[in-house]
N, CA, C and O atoms as a printed pandas DataFrame, in Angstrom:
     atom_number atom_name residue_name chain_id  residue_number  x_coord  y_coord  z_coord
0              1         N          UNK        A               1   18.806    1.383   -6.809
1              2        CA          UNK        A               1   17.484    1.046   -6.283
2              3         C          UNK        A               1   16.580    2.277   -6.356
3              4         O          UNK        A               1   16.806    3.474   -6.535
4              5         N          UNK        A               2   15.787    1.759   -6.210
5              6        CA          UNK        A               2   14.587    3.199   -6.805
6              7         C          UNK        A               2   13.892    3.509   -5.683
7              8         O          UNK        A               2   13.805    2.612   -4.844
8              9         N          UNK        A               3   13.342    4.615   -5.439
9             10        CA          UNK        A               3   12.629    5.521   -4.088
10            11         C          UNK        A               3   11.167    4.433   -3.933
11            12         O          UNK        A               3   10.440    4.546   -4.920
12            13         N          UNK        A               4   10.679    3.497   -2.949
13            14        CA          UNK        A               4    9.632    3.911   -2.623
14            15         C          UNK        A               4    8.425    4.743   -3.107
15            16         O          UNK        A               4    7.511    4.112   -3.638
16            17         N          UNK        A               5    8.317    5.984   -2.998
17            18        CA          UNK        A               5    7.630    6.800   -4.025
18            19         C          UNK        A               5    7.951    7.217   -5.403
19            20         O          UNK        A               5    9.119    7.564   -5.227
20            21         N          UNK        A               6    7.775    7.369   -6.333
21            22        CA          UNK        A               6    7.993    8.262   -7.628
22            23         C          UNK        A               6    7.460    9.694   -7.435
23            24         O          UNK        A               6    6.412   10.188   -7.851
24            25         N          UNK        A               7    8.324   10.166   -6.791
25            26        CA          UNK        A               7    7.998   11.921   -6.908
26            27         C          UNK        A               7    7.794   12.539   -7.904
27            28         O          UNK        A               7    7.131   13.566   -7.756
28            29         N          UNK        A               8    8.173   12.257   -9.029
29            30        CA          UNK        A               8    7.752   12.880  -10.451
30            31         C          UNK        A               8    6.657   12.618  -10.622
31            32         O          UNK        A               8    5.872   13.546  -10.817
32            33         N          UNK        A               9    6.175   11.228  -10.613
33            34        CA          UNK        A               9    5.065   10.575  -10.576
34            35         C          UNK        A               9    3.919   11.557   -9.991
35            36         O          UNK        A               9    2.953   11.967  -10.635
36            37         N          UNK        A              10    4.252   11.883   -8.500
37            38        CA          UNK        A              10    3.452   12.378   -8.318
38            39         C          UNK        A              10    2.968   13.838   -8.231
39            40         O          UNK        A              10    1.944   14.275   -7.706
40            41         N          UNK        A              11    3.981   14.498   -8.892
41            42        CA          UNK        A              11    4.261   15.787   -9.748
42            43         C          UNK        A              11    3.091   16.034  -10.216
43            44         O          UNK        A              11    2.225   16.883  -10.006
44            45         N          UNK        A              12    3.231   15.036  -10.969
45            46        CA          UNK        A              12    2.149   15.282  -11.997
46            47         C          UNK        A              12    0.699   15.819  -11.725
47            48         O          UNK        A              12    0.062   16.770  -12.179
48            49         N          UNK        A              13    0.471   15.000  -10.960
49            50        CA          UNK        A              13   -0.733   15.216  -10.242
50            51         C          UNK        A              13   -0.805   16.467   -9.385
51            52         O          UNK        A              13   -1.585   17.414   -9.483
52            53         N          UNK        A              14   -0.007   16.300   -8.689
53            54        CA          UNK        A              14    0.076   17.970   -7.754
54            55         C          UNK        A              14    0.740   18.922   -8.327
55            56         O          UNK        A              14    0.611   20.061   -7.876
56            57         N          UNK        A              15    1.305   18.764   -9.063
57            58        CA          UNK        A              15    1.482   20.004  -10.126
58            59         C          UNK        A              15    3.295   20.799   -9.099
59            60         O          UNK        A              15    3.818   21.903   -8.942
60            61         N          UNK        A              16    3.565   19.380   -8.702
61            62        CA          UNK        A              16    4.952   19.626   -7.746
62            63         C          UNK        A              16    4.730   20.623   -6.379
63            64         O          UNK        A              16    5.728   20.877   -5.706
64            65         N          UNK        A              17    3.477   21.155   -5.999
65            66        CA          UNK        A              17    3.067   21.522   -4.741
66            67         C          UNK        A              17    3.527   21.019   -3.966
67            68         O          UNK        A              17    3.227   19.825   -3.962
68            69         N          UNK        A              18    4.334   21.379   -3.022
69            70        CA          UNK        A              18    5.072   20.590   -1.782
70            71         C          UNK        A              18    3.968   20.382   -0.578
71            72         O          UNK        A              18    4.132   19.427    0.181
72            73         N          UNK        A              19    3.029   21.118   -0.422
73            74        CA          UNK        A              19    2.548   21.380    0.242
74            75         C          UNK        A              19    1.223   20.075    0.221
75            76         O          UNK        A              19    0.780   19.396    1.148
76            77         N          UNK        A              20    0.865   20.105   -1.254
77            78        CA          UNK        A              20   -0.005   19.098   -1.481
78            79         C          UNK        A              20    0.346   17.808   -1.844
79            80         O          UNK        A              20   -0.349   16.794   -1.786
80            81         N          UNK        A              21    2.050   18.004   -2.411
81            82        CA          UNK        A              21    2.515   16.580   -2.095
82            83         C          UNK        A              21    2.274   15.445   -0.261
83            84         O          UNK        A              21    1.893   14.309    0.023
84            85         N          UNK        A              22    2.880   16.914    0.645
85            86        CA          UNK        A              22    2.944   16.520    2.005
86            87         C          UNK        A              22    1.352   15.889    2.433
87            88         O          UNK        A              22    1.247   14.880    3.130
88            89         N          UNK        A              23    0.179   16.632    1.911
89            90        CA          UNK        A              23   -0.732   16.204    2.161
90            91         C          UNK        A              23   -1.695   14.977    1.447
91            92         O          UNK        A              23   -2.748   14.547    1.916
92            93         N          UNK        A              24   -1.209   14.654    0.519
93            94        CA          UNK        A              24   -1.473   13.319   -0.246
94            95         C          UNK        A              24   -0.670   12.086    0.496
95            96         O          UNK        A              24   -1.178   11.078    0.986
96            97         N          UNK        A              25    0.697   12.437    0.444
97            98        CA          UNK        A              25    1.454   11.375    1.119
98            99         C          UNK        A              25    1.206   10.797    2.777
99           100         O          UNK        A              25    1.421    9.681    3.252
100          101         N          UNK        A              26    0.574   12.271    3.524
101          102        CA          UNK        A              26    0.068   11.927    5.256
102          103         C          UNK        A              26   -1.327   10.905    4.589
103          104         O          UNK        A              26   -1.515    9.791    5.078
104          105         N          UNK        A              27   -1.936   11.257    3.824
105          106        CA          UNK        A              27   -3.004   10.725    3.769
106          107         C          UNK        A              27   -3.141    9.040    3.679
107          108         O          UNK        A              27   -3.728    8.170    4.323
108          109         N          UNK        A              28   -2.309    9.090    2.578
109          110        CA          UNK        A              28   -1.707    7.399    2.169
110          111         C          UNK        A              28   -1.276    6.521    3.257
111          112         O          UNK        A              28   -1.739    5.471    3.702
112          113         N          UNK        A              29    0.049    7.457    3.658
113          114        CA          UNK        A              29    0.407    6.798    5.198
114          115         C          UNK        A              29   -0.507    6.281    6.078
115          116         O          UNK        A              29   -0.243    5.297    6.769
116          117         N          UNK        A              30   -1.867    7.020    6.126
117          118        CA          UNK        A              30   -3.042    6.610    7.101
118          119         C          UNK        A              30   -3.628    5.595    6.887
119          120         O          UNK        A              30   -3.737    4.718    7.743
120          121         N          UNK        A              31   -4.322    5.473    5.225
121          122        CA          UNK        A              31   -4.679    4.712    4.919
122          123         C          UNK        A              31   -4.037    3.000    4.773
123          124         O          UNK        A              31   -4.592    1.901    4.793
124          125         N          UNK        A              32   -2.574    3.455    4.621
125          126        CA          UNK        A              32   -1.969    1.976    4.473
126          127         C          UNK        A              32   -1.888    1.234    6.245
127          128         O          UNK        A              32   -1.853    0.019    6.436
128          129         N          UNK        A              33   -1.874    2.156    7.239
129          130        CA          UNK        A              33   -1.971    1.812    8.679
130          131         C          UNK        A              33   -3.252    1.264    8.794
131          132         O          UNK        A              33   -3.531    0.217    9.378
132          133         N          UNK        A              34   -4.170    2.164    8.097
133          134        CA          UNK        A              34   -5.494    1.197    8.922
134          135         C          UNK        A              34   -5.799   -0.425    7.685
135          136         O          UNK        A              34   -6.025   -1.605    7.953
136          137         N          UNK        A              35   -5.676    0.201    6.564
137          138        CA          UNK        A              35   -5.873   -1.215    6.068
138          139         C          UNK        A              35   -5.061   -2.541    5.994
139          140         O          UNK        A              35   -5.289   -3.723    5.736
140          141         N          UNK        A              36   -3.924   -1.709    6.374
141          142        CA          UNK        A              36   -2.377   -3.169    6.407
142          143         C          UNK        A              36   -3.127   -3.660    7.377
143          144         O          UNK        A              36   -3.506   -4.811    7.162
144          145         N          UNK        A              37   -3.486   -3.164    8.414
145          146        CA          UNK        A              37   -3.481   -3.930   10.092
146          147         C          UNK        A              37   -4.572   -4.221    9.991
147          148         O          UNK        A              37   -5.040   -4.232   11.130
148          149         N          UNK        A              38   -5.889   -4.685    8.716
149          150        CA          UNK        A              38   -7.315   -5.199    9.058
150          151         C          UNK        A              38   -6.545   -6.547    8.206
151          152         O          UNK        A              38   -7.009   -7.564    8.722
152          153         N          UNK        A              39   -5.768   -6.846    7.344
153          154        CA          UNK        A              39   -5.600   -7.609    6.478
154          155         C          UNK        A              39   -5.505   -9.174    6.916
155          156         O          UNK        A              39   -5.885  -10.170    6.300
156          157         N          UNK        A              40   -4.801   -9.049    8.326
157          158        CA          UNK        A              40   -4.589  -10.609    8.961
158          159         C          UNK        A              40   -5.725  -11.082    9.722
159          160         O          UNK        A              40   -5.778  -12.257   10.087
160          161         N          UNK        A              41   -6.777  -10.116   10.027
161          162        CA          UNK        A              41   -7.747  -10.958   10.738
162          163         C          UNK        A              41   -8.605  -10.868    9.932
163          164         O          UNK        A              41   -9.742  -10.897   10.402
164          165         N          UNK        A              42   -8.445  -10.678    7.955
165          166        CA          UNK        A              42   -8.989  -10.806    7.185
166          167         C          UNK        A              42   -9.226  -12.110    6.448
167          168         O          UNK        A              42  -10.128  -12.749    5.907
168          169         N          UNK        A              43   -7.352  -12.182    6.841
169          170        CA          UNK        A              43   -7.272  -13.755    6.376
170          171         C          UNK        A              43   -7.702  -14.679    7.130
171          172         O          UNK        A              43   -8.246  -15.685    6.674
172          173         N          UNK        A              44   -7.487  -14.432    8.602
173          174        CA          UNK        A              44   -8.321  -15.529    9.633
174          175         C          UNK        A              44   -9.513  -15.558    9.625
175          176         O          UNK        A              44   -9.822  -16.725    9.862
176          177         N          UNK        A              45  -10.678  -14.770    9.447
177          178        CA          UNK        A              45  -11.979  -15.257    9.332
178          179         C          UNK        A              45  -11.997  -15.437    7.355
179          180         O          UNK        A              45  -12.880  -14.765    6.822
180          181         N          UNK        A              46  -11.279  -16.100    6.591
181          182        CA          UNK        A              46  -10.976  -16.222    5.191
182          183         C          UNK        A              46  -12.234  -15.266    4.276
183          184         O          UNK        A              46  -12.921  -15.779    3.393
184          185         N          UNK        A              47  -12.348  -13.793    4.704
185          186        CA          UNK        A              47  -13.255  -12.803    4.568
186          187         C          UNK        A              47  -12.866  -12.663    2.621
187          188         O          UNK        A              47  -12.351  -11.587    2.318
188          189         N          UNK        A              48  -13.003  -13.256    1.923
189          190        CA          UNK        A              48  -12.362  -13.507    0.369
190          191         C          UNK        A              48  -12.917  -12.171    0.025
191          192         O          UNK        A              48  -12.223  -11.365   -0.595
192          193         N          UNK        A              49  -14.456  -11.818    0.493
193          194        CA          UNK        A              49  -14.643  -10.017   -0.403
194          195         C          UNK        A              49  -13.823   -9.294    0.292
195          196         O          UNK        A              49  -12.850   -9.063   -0.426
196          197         N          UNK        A              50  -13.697   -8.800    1.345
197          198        CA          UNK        A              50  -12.769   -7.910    2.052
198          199         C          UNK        A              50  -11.729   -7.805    1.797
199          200         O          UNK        A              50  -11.266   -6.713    1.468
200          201         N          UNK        A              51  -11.001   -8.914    1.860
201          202        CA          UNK        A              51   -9.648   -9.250    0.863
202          203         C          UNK        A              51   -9.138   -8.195   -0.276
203          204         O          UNK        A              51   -8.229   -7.366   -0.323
204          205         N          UNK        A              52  -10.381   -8.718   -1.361
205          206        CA          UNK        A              52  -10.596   -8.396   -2.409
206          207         C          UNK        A              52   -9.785   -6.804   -2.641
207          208         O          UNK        A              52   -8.767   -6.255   -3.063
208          209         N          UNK        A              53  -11.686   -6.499   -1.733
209          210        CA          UNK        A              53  -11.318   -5.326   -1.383
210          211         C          UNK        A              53  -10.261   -4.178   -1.108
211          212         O          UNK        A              53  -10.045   -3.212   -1.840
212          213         N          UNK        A              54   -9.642   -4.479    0.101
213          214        CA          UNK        A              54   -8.668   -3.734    0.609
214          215         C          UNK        A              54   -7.325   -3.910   -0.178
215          216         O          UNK        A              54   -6.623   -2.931   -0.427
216          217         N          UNK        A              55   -7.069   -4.860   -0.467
217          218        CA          UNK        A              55   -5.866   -5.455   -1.558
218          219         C          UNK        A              55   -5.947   -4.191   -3.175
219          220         O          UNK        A              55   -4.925   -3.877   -3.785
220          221         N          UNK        A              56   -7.063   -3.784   -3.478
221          222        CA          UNK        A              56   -7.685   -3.744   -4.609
222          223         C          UNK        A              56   -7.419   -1.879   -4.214
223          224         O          UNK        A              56   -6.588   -1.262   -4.880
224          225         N          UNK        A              57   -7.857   -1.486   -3.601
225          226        CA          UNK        A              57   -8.242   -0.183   -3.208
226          227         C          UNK        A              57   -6.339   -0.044   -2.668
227          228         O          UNK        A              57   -5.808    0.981   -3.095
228          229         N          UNK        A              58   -6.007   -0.378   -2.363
229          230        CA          UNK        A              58   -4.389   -0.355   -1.934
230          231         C          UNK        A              58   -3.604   -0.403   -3.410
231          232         O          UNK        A              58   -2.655    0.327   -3.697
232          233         N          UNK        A              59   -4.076   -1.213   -4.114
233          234        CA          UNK        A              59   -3.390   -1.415   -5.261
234          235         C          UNK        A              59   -3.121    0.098   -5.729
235          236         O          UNK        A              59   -2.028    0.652   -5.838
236          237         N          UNK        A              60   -4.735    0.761   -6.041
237          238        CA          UNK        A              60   -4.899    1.780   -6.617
238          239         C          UNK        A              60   -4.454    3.383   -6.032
239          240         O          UNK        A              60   -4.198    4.445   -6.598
240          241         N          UNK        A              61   -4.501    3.031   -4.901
241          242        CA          UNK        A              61   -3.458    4.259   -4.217
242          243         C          UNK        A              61   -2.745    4.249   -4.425
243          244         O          UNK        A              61   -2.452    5.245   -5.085
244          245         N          UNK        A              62   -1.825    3.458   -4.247
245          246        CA          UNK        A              62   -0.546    3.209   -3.914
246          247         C          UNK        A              62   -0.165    3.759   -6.261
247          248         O          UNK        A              62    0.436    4.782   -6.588
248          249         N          UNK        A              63   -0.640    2.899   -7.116
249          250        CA          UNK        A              63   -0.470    3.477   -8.065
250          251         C          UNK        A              63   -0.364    4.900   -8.660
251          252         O          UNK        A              63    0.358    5.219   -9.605
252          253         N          UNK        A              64   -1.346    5.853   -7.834
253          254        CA          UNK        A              64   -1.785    7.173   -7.902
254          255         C          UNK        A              64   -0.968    8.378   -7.516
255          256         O          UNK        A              64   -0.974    9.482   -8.060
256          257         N          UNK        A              65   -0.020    7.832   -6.121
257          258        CA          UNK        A              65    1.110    8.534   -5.874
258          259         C          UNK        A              65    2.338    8.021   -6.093
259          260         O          UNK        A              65    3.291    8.603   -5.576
260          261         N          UNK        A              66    2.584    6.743   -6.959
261          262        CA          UNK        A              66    3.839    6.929   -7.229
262          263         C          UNK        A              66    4.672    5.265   -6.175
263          264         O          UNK        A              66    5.882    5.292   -5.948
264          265         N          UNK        A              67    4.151    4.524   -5.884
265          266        CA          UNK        A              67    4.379    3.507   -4.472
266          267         C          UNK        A              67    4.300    2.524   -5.544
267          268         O          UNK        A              67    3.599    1.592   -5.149
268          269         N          UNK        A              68    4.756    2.313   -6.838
269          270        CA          UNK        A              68    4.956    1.252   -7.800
270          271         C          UNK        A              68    4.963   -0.259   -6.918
271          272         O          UNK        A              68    4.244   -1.213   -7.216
272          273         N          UNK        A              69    5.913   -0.236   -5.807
273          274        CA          UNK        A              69    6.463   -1.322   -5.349
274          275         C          UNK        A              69    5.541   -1.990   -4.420
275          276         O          UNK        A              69    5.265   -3.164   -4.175
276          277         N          UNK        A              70    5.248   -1.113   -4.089
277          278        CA          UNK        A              70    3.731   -1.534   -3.063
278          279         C          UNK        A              70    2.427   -1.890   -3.430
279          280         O          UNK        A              70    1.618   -2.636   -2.877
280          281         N          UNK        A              71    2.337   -0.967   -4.865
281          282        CA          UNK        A              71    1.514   -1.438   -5.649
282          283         C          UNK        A              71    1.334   -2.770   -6.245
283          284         O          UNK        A              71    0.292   -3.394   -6.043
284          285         N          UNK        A              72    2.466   -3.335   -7.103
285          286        CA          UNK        A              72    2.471   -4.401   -7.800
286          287         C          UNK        A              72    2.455   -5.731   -6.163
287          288         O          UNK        A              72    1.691   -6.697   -6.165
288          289         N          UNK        A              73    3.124   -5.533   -5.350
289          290        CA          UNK        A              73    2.691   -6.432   -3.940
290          291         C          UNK        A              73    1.433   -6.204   -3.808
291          292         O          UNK        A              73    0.917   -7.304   -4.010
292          293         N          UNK        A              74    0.618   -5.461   -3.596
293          294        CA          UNK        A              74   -0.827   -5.608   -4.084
294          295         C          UNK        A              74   -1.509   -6.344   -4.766
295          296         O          UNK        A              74   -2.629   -6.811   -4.562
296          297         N          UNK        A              75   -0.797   -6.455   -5.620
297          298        CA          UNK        A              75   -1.628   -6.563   -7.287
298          299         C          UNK        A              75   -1.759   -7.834   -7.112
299          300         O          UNK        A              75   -2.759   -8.466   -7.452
300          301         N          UNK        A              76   -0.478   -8.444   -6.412
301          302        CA          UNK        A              76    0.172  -10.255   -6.074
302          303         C          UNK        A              76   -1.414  -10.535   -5.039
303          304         O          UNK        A              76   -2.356  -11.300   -5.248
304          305         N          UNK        A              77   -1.262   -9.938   -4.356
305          306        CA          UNK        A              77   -1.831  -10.319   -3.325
306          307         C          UNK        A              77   -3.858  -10.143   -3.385
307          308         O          UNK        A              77   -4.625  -10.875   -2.760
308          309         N          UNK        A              78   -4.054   -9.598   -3.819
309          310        CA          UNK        A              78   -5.619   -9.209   -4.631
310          311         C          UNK        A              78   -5.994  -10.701   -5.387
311          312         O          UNK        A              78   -7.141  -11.070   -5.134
312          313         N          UNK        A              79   -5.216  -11.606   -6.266
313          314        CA          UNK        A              79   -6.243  -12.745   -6.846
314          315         C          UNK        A              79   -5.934  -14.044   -5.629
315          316         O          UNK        A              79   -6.287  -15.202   -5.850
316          317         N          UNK        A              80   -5.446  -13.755   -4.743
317          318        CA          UNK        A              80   -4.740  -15.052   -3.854
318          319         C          UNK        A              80   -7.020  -15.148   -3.448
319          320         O          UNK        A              80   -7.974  -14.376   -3.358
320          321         N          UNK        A              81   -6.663  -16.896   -3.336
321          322        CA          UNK        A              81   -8.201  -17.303   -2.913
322          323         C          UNK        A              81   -7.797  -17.634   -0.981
323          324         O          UNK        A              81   -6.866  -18.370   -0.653
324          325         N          UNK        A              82   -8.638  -16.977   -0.031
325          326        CA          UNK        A              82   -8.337  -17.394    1.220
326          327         C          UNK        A              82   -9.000  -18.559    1.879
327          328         O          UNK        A              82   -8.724  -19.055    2.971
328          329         N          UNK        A              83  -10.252  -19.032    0.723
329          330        CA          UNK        A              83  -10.412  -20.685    1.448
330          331         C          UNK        A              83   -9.140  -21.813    1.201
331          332         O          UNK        A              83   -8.785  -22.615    2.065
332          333         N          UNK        A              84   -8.536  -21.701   -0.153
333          334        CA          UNK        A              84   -7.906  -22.881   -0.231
334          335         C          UNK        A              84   -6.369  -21.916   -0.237
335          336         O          UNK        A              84   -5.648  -22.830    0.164
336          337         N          UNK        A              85   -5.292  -20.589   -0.434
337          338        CA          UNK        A              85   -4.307  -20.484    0.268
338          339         C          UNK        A              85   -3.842  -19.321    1.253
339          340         O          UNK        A              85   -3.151  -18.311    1.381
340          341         N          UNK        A              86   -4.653  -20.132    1.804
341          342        CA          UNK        A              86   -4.396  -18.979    3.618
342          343         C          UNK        A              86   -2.769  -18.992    4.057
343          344         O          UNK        A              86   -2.339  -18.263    4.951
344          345         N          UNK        A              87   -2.240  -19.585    3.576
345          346        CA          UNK        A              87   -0.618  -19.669    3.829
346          347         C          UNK        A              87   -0.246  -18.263    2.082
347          348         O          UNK        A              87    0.223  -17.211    1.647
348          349         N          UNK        A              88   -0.616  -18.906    1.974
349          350        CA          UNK        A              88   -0.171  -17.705    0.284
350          351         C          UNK        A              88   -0.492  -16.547    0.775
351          352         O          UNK        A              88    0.547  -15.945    1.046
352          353         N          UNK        A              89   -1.408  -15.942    1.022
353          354        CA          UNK        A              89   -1.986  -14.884    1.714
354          355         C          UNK        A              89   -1.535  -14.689    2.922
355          356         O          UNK        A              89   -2.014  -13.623    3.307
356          357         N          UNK        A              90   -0.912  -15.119    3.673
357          358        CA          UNK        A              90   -0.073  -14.892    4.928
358          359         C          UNK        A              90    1.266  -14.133    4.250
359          360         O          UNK        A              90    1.798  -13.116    4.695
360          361         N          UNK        A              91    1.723  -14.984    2.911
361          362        CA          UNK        A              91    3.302  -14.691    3.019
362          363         C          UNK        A              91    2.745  -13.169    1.648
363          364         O          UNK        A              91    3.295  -12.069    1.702
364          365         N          UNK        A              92    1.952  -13.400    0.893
365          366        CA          UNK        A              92    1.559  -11.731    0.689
366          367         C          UNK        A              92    1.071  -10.810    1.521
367          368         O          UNK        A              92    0.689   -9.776    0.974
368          369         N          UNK        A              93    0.981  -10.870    2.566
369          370        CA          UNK        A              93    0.855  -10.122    3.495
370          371         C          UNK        A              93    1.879   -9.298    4.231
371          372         O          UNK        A              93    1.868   -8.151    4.678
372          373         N          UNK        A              94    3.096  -10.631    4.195
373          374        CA          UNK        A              94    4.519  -10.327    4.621
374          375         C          UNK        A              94    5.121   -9.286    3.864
375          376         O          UNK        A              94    5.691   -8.320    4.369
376          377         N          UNK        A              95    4.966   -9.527    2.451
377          378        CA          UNK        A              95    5.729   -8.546    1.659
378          379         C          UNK        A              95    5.054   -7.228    1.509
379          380         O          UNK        A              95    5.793   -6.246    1.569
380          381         N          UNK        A              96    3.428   -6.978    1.274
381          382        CA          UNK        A              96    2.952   -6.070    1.497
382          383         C          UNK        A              96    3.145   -4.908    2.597
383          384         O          UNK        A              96    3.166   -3.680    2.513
384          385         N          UNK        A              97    3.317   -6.094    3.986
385          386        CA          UNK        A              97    4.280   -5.167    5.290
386          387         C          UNK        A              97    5.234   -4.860    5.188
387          388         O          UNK        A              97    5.557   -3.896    5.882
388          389         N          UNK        A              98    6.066   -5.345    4.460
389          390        CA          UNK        A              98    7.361   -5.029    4.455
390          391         C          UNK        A              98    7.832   -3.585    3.308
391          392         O          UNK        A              98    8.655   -2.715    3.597
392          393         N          UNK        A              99    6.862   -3.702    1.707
393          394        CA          UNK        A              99    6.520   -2.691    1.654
394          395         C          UNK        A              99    5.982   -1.594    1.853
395          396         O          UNK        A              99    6.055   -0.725    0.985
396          397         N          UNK        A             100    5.323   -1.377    3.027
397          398        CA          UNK        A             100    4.653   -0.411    3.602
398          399         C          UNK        A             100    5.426    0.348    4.290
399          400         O          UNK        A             100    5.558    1.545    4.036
400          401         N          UNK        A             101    6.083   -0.309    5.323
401          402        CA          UNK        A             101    7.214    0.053    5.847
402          403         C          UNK        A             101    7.855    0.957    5.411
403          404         O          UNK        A             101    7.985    2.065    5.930
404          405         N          UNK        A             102    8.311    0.585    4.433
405          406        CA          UNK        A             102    9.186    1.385    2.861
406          407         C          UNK        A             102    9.150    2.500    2.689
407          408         O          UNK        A             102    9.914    3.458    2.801
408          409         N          UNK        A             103    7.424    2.171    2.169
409          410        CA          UNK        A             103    7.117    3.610    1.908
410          411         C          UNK        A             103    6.911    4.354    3.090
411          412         O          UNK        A             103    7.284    5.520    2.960
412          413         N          UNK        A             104    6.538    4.135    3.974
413          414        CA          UNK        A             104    6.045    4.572    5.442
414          415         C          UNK        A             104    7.568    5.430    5.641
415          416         O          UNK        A             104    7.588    6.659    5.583
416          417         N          UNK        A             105    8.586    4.768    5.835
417          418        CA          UNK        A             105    9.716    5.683    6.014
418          419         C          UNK        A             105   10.202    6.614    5.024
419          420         O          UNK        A             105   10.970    7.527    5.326
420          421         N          UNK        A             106    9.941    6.490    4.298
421          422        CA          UNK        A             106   10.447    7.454    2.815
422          423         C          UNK        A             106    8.933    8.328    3.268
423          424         O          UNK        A             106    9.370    9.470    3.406
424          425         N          UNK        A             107    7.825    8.381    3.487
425          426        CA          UNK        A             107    6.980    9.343    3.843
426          427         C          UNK        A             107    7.266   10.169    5.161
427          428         O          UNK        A             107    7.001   11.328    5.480
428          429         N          UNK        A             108    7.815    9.280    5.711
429          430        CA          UNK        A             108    7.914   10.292    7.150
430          431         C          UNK        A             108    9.305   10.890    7.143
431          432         O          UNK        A             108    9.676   11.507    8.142
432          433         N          UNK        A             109   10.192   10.743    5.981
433          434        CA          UNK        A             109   11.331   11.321    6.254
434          435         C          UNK        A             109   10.765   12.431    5.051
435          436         O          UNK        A             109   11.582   13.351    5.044
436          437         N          UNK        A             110    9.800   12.666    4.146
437          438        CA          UNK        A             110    9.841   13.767    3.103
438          439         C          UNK        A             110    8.959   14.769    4.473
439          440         O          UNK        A             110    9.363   15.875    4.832
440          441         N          UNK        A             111    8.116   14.288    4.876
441          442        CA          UNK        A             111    7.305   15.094    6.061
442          443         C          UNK        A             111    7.854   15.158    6.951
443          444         O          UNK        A             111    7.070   15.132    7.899
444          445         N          UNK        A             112    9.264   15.268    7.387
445          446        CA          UNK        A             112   10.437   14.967    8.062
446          447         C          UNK        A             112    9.902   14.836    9.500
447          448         O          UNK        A             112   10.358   15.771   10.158
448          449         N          UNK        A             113    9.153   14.079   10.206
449          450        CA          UNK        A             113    8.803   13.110   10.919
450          451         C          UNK        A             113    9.732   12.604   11.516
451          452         O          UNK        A             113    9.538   11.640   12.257
Protein backbone atom coordinates (compact mmCIF):
# COMPACT_ATOMS: atom_id res chain seq x y z
CA UNK A 1 0.00 0.00 0.00
CA UNK A 2 1.33 3.31 -0.75
CA UNK A 3 1.92 6.44 1.79
CA UNK A 4 -0.85 8.90 1.81
CA UNK A 5 1.69 11.49 0.72
CA UNK A 6 4.37 10.98 -2.08
CA UNK A 7 7.40 12.40 -0.42
CA UNK A 8 9.44 12.28 -3.48
CA UNK A 9 6.69 13.91 -5.02
CA UNK A 10 7.07 16.46 -2.94
CA UNK A 11 10.85 16.64 -3.08
CA UNK A 12 10.62 17.97 -5.90
CA UNK A 13 9.16 20.92 -5.17
CA UNK A 14 10.97 21.63 -1.90
CA UNK A 15 14.01 20.60 -3.10
CA UNK A 16 13.77 17.74 0.00
CA UNK A 17 13.90 20.71 2.71
CA UNK A 18 12.56 19.11 5.76
CA UNK A 19 11.87 22.09 7.08
CA UNK A 20 9.74 23.30 4.13
CA UNK A 21 8.39 19.99 3.63
CA UNK A 22 7.00 20.36 7.49
CA UNK A 23 5.67 23.64 6.46
CA UNK A 24 3.73 22.85 3.25
CA UNK A 25 2.30 19.74 4.84
CA UNK A 26 0.96 22.00 8.37
CA UNK A 27 -0.42 24.10 5.77
CA UNK A 28 -2.48 21.44 3.79
CA UNK A 29 -3.52 19.87 7.03
CA UNK A 30 -5.29 23.33 7.70
CA UNK A 31 -6.66 23.74 4.70
CA UNK A 32 -8.23 20.21 4.35
CA UNK A 33 -9.86 20.96 8.16
CA UNK A 34 -11.45 24.02 7.17
CA UNK A 35 -12.70 22.97 3.79
CA UNK A 36 -13.63 19.14 4.60
CA UNK A 37 -15.91 20.59 7.44
CA UNK A 38 -17.72 23.46 5.02
CA UNK A 39 -18.50 20.54 2.51
CA UNK A 40 -21.79 19.04 4.26
CA UNK A 41 -23.58 22.15 4.86
CA UNK A 42 -22.53 22.66 1.28
CA UNK A 43 -24.42 19.89 0.25
CA UNK A 44 -27.44 20.85 2.44
CA UNK A 45 -28.08 24.24 1.16
CA UNK A 46 -27.21 22.19 -2.60
CA UNK A 47 -24.55 25.36 -2.92
CA UNK A 48 -23.46 23.49 -6.69
CA UNK A 49 -20.67 26.66 -7.12
CA UNK A 50 -19.15 26.16 -3.75
CA UNK A 51 -19.08 22.60 -4.28
CA UNK A 52 -17.42 23.14 -7.32
CA UNK A 53 -15.23 25.08 -5.76
CA UNK A 54 -13.79 23.60 -2.72
CA UNK A 55 -13.81 20.01 -4.35
CA UNK A 56 -11.69 21.69 -7.21
CA UNK A 57 -9.14 23.73 -5.13
CA UNK A 58 -8.71 20.38 -2.87
CA UNK A 59 -8.21 18.45 -5.91
CA UNK A 60 -5.28 20.70 -6.73
CA UNK A 61 -3.52 20.71 -3.43
CA UNK A 62 -3.78 17.73 -2.58
CA UNK A 63 -2.05 16.96 -6.28
CA UNK A 64 0.85 19.50 -5.52
CA UNK A 65 2.13 17.72 -2.44
CA UNK A 66 1.91 14.39 -3.31
CA UNK A 67 -1.98 13.22 -1.55
CA UNK A 68 -2.67 11.26 -5.04
CA UNK A 69 -5.43 9.44 -3.05
CA UNK A 70 -7.17 12.31 -1.82
CA UNK A 71 -6.77 13.88 -4.82
CA UNK A 72 -8.40 11.55 -7.31
CA UNK A 73 -11.53 11.37 -4.26
CA UNK A 74 -11.69 14.85 -5.21
CA UNK A 75 -11.63 14.64 -8.64
CA UNK A 76 -14.88 11.92 -8.00
CA UNK A 77 -16.45 14.26 -6.09
CA UNK A 78 -16.02 17.87 -8.11
CA UNK A 79 -18.57 16.77 -11.28
CA UNK A 80 -21.29 15.16 -8.72
CA UNK A 81 -24.57 17.72 -9.50
CA UNK A 82 -26.15 18.60 -5.78
CA UNK A 83 -29.74 19.39 -7.07
CA UNK A 84 -30.43 16.00 -8.47
CA UNK A 85 -27.49 13.64 -6.29
CA UNK A 86 -27.35 14.89 -2.84
CA UNK A 87 -27.02 11.23 -1.72
CA UNK A 88 -23.89 10.83 -4.30
CA UNK A 89 -22.36 13.76 -2.76
CA UNK A 90 -22.98 12.62 0.74
CA UNK A 91 -21.21 9.23 0.05
CA UNK A 92 -18.21 11.43 -1.80
CA UNK A 93 -17.95 13.17 1.00
CA UNK A 94 -17.54 9.96 3.06
CA UNK A 95 -14.57 8.91 1.19
CA UNK A 96 -13.05 12.30 0.89
CA UNK A 97 -13.22 12.13 5.01
CA UNK A 98 -11.97 9.19 5.19
CA UNK A 99 -9.11 10.25 3.01
CA UNK A 100 -8.26 13.14 4.86
CA UNK A 101 -7.95 11.38 7.80
CA UNK A 102 -5.17 9.47 6.01
CA UNK A 103 -3.40 11.97 5.13
CA UNK A 104 -4.07 13.97 8.31
CA UNK A 105 -2.29 11.10 10.22
CA UNK A 106 0.62 10.45 7.99
CA UNK A 107 1.02 14.48 8.42
CA UNK A 108 0.95 14.60 11.98
CA UNK A 109 3.11 11.66 12.45
CA UNK A 110 6.01 13.28 9.79
CA UNK A 111 5.47 16.64 12.11
CA UNK A 112 5.50 14.11 14.83
CA UNK A 113 2.39 15.49 16.46
Amino acid sequence: MSRPVDMAHLARYTGGDSALNAEVLSLFDGQINELVARLNSIIEARDQKSWKEITHTLKGAARGIGAFGFADAAAVAEPIDLANDAPGAGRALAILQSNARAVQLFIHAYLGR
